[in-house]
PDBQT receptor file of N, H, CA, C and O in Angstrom, charges set to zero:
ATOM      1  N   UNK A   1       0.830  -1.180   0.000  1.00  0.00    +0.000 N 
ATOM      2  CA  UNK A   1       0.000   0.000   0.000  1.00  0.00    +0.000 C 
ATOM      3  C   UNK A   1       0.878   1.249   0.000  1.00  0.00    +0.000 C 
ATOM      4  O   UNK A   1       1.999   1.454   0.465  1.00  0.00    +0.000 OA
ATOM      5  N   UNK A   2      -0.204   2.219  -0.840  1.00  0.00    +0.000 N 
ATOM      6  H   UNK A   2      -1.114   2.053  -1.218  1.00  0.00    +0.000 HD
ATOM      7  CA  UNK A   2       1.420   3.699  -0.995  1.00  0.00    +0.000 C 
ATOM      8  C   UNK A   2       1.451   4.085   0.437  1.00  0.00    +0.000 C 
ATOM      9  O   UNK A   2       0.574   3.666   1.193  1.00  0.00    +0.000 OA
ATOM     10  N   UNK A   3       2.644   5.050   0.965  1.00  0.00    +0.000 N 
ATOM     11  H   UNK A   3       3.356   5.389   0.351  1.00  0.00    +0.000 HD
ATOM     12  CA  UNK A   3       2.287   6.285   1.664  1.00  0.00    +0.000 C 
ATOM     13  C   UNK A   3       1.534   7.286   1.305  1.00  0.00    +0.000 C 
ATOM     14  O   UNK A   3       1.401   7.309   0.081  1.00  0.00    +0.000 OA
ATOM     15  N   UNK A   4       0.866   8.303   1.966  1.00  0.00    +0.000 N 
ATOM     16  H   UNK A   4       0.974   8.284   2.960  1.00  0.00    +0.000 HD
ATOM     17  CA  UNK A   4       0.312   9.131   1.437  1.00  0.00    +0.000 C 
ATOM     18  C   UNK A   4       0.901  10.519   2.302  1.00  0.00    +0.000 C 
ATOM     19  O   UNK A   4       0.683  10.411   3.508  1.00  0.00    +0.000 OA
ATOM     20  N   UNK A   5       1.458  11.531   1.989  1.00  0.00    +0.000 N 
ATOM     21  H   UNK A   5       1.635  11.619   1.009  1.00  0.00    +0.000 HD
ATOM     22  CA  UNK A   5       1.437  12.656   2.810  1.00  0.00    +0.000 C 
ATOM     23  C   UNK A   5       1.138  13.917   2.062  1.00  0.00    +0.000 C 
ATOM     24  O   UNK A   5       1.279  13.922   0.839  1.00  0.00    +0.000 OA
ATOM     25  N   UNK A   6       0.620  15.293   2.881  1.00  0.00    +0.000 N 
ATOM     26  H   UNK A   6       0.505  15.288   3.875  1.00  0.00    +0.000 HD
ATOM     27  CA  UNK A   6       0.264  16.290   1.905  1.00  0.00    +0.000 C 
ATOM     28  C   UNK A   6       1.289  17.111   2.387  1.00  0.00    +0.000 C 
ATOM     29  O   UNK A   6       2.166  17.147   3.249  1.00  0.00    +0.000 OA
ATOM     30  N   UNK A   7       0.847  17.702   1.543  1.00  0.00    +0.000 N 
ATOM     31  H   UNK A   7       0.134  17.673   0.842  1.00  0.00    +0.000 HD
ATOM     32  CA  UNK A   7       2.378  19.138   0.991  1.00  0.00    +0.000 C 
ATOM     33  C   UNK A   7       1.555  20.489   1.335  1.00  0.00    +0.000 C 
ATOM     34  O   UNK A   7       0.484  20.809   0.819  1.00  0.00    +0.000 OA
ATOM     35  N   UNK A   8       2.042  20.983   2.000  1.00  0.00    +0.000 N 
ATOM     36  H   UNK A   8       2.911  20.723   2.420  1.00  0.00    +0.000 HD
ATOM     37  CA  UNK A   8       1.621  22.175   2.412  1.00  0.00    +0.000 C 
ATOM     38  C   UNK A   8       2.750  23.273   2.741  1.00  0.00    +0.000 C 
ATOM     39  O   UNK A   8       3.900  22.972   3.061  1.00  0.00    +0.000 OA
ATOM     40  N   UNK A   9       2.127  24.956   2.582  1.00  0.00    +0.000 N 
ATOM     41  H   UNK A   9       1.193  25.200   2.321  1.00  0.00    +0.000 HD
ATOM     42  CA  UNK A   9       2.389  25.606   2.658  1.00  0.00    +0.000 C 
ATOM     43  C   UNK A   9       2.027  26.678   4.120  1.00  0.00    +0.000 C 
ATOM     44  O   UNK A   9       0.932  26.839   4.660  1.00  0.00    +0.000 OA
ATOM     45  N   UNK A  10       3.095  27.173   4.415  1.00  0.00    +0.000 N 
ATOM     46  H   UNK A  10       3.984  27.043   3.976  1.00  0.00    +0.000 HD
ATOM     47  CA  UNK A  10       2.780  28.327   5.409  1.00  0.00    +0.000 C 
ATOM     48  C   UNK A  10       2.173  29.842   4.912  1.00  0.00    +0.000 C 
ATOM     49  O   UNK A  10       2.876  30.836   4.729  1.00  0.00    +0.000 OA
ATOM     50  N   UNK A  11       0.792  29.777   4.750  1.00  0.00    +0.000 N 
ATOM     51  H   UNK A  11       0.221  28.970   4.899  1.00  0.00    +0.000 HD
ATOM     52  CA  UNK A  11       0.086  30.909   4.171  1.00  0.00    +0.000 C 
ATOM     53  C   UNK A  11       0.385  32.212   4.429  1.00  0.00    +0.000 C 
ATOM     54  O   UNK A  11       0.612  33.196   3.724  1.00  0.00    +0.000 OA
ATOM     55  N   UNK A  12       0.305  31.868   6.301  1.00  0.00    +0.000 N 
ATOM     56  H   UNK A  12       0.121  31.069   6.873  1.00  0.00    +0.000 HD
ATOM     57  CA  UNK A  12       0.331  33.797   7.139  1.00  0.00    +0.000 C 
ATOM     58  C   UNK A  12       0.680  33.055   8.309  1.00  0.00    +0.000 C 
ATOM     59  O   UNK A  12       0.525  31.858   8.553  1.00  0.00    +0.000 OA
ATOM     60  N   UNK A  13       1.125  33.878   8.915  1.00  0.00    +0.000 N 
ATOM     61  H   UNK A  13       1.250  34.850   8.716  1.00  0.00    +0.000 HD
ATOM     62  CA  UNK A  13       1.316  33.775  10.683  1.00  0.00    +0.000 C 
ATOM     63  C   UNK A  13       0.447  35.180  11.157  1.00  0.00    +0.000 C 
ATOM     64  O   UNK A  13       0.610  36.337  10.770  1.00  0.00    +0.000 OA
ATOM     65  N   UNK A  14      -0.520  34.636  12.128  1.00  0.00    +0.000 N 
ATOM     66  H   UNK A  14      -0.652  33.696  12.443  1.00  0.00    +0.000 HD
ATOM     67  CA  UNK A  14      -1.143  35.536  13.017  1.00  0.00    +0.000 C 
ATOM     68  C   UNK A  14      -1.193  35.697  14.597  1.00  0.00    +0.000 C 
ATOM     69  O   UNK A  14      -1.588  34.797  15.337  1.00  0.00    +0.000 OA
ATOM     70  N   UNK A  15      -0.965  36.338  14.823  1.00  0.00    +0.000 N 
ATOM     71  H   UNK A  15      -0.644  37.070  14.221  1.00  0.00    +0.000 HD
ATOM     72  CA  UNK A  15      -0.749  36.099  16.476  1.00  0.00    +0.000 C 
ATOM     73  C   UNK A  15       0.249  35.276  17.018  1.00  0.00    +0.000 C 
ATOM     74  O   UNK A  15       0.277  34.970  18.210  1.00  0.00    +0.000 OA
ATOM     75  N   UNK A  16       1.083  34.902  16.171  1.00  0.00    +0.000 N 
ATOM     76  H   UNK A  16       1.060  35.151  15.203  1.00  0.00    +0.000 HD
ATOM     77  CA  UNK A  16       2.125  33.952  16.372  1.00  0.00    +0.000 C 
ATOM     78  C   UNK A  16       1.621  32.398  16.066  1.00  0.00    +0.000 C 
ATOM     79  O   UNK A  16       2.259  31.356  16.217  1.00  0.00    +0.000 OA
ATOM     80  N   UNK A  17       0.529  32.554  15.680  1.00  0.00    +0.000 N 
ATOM     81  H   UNK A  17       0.011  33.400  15.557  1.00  0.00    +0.000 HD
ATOM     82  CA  UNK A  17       0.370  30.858  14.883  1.00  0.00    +0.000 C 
ATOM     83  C   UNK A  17       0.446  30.930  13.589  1.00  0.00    +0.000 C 
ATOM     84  O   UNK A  17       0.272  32.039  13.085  1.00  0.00    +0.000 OA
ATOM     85  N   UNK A  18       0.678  29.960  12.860  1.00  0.00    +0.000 N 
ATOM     86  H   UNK A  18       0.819  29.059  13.270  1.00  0.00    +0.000 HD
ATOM     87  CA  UNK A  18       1.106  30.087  11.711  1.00  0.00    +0.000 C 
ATOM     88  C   UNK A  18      -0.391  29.338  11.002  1.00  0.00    +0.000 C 
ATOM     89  O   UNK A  18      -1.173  28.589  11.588  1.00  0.00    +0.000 OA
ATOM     90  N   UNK A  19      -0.473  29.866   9.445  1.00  0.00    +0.000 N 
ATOM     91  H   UNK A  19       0.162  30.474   8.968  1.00  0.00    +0.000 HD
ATOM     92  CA  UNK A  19      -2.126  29.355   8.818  1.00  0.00    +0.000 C 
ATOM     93  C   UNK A  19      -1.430  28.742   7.641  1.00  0.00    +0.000 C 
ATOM     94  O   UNK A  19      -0.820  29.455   6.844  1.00  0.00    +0.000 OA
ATOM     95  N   UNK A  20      -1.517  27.200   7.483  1.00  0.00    +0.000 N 
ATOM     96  H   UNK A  20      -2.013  26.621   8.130  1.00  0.00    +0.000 HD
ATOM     97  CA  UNK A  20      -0.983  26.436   6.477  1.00  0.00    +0.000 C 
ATOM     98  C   UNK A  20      -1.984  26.278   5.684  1.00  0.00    +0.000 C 
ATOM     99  O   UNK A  20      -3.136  26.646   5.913  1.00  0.00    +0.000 OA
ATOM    100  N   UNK A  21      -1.540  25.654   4.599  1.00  0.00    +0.000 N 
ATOM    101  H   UNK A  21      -0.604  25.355   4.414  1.00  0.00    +0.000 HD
ATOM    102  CA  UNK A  21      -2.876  25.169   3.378  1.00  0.00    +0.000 C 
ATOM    103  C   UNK A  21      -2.353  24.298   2.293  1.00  0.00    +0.000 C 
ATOM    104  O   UNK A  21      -1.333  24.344   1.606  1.00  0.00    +0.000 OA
ATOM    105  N   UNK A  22      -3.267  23.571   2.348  1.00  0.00    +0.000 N 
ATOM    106  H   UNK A  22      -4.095  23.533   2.906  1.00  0.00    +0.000 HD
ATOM    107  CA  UNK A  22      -2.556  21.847   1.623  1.00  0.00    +0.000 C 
ATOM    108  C   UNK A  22      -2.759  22.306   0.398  1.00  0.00    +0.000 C 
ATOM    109  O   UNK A  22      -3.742  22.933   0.003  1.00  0.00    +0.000 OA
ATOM    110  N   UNK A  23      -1.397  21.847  -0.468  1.00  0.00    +0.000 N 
ATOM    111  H   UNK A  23      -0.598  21.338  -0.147  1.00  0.00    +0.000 HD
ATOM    112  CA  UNK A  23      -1.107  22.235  -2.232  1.00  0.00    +0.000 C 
ATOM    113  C   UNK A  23      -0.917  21.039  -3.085  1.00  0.00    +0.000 C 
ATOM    114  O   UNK A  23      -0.899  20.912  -4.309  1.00  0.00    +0.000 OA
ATOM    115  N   UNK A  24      -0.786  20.232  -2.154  1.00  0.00    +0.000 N 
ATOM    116  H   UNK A  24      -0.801  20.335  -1.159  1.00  0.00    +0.000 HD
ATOM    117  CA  UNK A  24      -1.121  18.669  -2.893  1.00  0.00    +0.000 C 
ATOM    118  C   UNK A  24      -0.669  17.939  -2.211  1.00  0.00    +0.000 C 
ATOM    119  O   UNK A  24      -0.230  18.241  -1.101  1.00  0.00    +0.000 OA
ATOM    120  N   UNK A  25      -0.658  16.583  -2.787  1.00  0.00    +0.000 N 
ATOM    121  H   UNK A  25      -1.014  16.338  -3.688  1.00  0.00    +0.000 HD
ATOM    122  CA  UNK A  25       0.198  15.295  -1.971  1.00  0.00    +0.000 C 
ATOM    123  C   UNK A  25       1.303  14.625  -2.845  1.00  0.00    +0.000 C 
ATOM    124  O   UNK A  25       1.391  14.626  -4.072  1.00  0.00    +0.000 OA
ATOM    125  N   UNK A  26       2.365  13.886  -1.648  1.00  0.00    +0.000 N 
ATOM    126  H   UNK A  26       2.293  13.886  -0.651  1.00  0.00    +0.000 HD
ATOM    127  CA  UNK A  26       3.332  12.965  -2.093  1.00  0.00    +0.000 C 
ATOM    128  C   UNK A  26       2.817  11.327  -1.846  1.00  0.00    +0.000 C 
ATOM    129  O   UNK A  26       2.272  10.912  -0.823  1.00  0.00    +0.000 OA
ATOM    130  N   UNK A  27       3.098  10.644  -2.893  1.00  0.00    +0.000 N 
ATOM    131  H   UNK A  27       3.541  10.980  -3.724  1.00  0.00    +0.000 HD
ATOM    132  CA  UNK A  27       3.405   9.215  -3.112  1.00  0.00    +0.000 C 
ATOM    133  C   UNK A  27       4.280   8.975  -2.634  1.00  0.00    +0.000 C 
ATOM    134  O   UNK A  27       5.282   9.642  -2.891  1.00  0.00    +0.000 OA
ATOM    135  N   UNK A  28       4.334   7.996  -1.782  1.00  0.00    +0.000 N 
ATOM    136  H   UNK A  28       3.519   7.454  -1.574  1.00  0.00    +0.000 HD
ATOM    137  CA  UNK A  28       5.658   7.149  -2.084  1.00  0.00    +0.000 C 
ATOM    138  C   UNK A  28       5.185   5.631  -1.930  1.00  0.00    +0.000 C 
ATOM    139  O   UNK A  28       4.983   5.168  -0.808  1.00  0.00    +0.000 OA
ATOM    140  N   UNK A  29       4.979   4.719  -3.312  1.00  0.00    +0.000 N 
ATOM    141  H   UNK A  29       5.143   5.095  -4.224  1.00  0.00    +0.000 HD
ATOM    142  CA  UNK A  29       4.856   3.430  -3.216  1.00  0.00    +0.000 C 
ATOM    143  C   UNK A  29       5.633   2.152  -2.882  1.00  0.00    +0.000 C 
ATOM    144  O   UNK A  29       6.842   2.134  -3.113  1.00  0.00    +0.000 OA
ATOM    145  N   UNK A  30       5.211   1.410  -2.516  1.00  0.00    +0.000 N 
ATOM    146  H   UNK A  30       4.229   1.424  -2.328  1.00  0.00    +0.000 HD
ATOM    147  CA  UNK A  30       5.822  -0.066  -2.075  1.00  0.00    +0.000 C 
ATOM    148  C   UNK A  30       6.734  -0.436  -2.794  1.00  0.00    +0.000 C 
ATOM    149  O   UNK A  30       7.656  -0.978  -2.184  1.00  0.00    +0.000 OA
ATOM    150  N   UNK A  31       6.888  -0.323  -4.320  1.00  0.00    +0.000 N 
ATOM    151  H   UNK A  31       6.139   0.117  -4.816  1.00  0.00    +0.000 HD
ATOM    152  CA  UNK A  31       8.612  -0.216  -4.629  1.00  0.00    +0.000 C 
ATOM    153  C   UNK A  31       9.077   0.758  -5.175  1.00  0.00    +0.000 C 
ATOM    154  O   UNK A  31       9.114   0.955  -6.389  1.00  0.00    +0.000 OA
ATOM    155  N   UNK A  32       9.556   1.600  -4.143  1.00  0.00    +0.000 N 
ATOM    156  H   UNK A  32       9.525   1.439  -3.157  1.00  0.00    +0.000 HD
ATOM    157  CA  UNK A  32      10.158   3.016  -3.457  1.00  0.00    +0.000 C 
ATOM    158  C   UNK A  32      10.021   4.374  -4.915  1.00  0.00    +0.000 C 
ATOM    159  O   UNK A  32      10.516   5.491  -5.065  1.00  0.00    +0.000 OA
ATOM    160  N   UNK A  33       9.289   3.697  -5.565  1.00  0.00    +0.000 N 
ATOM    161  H   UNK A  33       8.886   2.790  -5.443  1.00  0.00    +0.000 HD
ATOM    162  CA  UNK A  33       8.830   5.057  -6.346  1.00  0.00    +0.000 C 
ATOM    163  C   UNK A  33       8.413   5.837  -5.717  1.00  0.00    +0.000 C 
ATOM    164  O   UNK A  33       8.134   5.638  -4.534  1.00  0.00    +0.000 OA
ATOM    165  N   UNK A  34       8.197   7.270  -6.482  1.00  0.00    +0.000 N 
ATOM    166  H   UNK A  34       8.423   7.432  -7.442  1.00  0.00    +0.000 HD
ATOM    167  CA  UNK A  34       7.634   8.283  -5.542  1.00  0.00    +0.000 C 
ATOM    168  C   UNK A  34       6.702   9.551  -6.629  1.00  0.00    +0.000 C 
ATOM    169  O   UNK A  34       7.266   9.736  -7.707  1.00  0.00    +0.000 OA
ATOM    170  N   UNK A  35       5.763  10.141  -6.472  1.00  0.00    +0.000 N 
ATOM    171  H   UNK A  35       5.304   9.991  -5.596  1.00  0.00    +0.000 HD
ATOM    172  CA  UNK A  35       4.890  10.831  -6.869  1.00  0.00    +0.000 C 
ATOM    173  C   UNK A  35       4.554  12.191  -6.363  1.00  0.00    +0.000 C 
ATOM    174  O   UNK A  35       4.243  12.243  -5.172  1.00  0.00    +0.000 OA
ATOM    175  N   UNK A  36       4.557  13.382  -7.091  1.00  0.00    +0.000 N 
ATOM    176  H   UNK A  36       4.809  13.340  -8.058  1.00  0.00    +0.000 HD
ATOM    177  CA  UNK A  36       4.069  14.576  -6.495  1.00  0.00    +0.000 C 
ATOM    178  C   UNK A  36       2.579  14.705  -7.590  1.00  0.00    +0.000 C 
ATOM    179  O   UNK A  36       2.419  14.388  -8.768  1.00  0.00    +0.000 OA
ATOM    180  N   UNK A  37       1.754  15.252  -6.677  1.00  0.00    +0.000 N 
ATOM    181  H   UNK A  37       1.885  15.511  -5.720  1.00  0.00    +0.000 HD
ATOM    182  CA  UNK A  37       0.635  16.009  -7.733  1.00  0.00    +0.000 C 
ATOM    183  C   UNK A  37      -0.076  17.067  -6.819  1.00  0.00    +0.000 C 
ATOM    184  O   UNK A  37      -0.643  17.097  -5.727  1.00  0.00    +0.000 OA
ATOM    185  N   UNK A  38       0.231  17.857  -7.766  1.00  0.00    +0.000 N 
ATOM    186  H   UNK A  38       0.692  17.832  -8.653  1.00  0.00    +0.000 HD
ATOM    187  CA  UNK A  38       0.241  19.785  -7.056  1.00  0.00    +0.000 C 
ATOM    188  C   UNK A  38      -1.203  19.601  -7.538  1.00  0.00    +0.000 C 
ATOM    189  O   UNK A  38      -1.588  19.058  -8.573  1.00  0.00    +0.000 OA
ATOM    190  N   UNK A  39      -2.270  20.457  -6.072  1.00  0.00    +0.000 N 
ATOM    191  H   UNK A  39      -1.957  20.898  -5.231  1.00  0.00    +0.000 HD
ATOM    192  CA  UNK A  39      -3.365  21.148  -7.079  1.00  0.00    +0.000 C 
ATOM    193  C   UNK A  39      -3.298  22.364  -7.216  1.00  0.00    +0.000 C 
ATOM    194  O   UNK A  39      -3.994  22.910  -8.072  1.00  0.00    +0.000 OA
ATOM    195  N   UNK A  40      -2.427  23.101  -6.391  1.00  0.00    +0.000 N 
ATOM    196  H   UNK A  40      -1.861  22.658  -5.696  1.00  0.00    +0.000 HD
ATOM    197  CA  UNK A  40      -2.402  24.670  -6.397  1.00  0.00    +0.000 C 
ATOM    198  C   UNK A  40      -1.230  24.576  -6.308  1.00  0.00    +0.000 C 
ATOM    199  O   UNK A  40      -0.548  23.677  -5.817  1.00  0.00    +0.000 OA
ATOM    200  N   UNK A  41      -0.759  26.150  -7.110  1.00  0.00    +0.000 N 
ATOM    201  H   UNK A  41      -1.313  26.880  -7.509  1.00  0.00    +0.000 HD
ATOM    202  CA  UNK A  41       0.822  26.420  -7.058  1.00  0.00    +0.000 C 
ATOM    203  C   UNK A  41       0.742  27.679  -6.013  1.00  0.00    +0.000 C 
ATOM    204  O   UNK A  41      -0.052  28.565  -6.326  1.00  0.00    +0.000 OA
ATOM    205  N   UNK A  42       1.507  27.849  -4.771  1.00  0.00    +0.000 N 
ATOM    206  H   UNK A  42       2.153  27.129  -4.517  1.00  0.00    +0.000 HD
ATOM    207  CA  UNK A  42       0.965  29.479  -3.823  1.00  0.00    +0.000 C 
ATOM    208  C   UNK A  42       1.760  30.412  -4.547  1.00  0.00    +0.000 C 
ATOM    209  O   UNK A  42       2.891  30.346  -5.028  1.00  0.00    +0.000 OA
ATOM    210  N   UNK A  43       0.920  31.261  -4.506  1.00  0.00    +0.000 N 
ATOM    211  H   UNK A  43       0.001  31.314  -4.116  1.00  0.00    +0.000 HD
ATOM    212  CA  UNK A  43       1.430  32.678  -5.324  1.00  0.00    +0.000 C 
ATOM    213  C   UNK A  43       1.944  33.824  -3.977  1.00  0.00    +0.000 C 
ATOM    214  O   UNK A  43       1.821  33.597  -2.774  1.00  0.00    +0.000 OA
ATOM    215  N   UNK A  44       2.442  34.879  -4.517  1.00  0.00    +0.000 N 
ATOM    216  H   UNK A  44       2.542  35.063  -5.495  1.00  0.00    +0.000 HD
ATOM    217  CA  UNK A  44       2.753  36.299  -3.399  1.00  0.00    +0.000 C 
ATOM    218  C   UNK A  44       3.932  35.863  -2.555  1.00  0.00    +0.000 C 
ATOM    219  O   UNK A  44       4.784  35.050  -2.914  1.00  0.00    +0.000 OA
ATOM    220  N   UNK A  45       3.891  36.421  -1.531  1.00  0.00    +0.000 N 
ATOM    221  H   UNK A  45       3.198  37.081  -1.239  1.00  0.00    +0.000 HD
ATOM    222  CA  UNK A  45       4.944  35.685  -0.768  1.00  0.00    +0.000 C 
ATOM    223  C   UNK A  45       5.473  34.082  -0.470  1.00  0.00    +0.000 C 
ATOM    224  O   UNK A  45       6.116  33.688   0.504  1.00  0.00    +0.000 OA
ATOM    225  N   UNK A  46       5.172  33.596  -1.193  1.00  0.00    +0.000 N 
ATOM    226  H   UNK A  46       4.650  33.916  -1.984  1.00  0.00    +0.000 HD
ATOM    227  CA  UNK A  46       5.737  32.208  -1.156  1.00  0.00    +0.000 C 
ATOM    228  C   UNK A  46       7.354  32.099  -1.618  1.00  0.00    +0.000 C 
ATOM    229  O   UNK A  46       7.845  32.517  -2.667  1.00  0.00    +0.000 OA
ATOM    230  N   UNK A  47       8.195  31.233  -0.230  1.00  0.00    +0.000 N 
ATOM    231  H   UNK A  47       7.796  30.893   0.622  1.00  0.00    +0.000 HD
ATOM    232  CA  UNK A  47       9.398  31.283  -0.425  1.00  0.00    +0.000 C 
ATOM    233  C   UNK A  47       9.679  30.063  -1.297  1.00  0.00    +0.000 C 
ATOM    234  O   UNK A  47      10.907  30.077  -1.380  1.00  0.00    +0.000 OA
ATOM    235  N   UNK A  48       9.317  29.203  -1.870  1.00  0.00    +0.000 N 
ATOM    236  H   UNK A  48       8.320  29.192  -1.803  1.00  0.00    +0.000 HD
ATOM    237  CA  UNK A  48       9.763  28.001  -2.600  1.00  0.00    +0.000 C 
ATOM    238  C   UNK A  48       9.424  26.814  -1.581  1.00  0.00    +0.000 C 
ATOM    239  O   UNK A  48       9.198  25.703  -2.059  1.00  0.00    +0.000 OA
ATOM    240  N   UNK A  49       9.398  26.923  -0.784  1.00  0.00    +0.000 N 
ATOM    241  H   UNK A  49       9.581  27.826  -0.395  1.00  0.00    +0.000 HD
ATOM    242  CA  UNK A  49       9.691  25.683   0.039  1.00  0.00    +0.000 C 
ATOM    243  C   UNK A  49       7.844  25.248   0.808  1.00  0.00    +0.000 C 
ATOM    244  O   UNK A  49       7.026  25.957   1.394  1.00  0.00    +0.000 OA
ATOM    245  N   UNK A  50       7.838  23.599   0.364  1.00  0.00    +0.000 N 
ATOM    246  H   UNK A  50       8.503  23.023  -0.111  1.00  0.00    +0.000 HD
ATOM    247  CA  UNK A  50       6.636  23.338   0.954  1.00  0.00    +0.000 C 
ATOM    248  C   UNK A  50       7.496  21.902   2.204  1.00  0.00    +0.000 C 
ATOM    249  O   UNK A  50       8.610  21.379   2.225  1.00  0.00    +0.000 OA
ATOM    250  N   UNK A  51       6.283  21.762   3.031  1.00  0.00    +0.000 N 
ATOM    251  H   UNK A  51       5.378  22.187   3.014  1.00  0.00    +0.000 HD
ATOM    252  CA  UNK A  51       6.769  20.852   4.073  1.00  0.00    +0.000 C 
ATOM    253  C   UNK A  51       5.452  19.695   3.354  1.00  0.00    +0.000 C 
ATOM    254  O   UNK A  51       4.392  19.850   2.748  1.00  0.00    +0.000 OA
ATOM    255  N   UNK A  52       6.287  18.506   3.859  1.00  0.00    +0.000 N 
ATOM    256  H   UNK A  52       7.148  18.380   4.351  1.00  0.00    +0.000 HD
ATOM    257  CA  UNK A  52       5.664  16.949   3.270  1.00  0.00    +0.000 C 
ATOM    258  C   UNK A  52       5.310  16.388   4.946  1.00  0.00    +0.000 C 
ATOM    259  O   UNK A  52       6.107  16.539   5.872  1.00  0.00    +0.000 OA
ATOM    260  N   UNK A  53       4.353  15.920   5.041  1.00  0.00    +0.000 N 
ATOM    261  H   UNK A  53       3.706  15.797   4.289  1.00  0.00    +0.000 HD
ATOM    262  CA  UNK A  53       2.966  16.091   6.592  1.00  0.00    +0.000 C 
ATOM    263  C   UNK A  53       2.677  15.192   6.836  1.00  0.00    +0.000 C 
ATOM    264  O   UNK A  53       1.513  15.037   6.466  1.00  0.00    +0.000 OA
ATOM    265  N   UNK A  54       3.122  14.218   7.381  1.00  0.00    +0.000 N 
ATOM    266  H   UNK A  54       4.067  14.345   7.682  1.00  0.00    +0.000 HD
ATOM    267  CA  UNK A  54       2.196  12.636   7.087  1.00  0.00    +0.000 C 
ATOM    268  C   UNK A  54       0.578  12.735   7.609  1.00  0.00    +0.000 C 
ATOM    269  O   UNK A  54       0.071  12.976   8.705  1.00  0.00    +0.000 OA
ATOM    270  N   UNK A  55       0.163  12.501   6.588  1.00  0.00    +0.000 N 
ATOM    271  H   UNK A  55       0.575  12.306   5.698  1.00  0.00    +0.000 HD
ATOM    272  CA  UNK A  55      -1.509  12.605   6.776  1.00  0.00    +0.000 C 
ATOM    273  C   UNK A  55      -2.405  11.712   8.015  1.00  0.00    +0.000 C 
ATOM    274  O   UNK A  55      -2.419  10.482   8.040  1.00  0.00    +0.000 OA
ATOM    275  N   UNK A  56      -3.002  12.427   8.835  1.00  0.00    +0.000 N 
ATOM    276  H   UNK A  56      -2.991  13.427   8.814  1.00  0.00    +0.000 HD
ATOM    277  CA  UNK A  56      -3.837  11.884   9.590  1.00  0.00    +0.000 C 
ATOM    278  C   UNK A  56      -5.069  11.906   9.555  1.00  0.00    +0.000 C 
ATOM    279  O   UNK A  56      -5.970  12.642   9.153  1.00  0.00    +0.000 OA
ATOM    280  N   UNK A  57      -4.844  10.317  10.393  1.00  0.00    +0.000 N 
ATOM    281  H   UNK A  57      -4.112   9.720  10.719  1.00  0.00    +0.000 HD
ATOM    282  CA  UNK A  57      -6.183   9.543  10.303  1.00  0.00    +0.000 C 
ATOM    283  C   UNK A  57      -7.488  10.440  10.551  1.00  0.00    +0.000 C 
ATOM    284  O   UNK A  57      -7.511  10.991  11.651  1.00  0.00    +0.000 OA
ATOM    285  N   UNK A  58      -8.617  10.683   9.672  1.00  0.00    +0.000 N 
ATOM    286  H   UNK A  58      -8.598  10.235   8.777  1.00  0.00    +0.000 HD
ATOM    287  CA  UNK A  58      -9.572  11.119   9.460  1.00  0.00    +0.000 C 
ATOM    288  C   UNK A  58     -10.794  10.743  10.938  1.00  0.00    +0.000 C 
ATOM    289  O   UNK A  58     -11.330   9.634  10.947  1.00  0.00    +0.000 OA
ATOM    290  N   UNK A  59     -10.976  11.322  11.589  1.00  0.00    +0.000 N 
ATOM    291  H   UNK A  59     -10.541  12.223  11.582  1.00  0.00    +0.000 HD
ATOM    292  CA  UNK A  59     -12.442  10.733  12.550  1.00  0.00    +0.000 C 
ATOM    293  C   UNK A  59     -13.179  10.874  12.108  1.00  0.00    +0.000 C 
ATOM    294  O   UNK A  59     -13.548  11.757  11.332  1.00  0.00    +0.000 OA
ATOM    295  N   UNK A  60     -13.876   9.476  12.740  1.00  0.00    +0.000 N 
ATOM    296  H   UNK A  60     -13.577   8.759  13.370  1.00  0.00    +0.000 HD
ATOM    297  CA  UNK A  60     -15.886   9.503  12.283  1.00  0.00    +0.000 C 
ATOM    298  C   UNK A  60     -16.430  10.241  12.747  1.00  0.00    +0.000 C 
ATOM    299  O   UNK A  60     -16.282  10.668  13.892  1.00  0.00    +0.000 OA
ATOM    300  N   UNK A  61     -17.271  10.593  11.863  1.00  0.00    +0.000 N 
ATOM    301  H   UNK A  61     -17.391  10.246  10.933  1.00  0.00    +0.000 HD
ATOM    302  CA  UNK A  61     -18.490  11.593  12.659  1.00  0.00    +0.000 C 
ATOM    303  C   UNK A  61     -19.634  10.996  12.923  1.00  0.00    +0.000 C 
ATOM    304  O   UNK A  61     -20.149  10.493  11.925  1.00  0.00    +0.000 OA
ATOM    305  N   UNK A  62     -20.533  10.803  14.443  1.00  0.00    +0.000 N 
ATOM    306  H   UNK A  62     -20.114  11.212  15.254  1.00  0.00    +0.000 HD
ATOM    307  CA  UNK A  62     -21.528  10.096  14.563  1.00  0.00    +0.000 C 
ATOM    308  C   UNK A  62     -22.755  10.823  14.648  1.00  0.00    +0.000 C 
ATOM    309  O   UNK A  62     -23.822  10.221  14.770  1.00  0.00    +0.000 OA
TER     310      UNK A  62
């Protein structure tokens, strides 16, 4: 089964927290290939650099 992690960006810092926003995800499959697919490219102050997040587990909602 692949990994899955998303790629995100640091949007703004407010109050001293910082406001990220997911720009796509990385692959990396079971024989060690690996995959990017961007849905957004960040525009304006964006320094080049995104961080790779290992994605967490989703909760149910009852």
């Amino acid at each position: 089964m692949s990994k899955i992690y998303d790629l995100i960006w640091k949007k703004a810092e407010n109050k001293g927290k910082a406001q990220w926003e997911k720009v796509g995800v990385f692959l990396e499959k079971e024989d060690g290939k690996r995959s990017v697919k961007l849905d957004l490219v960040p525009a304006g102050a964006w320094d080049g650099w995104l961080v790779v997040s290992e994605r967490k587990a989703k909760e149910k909602v009852q």
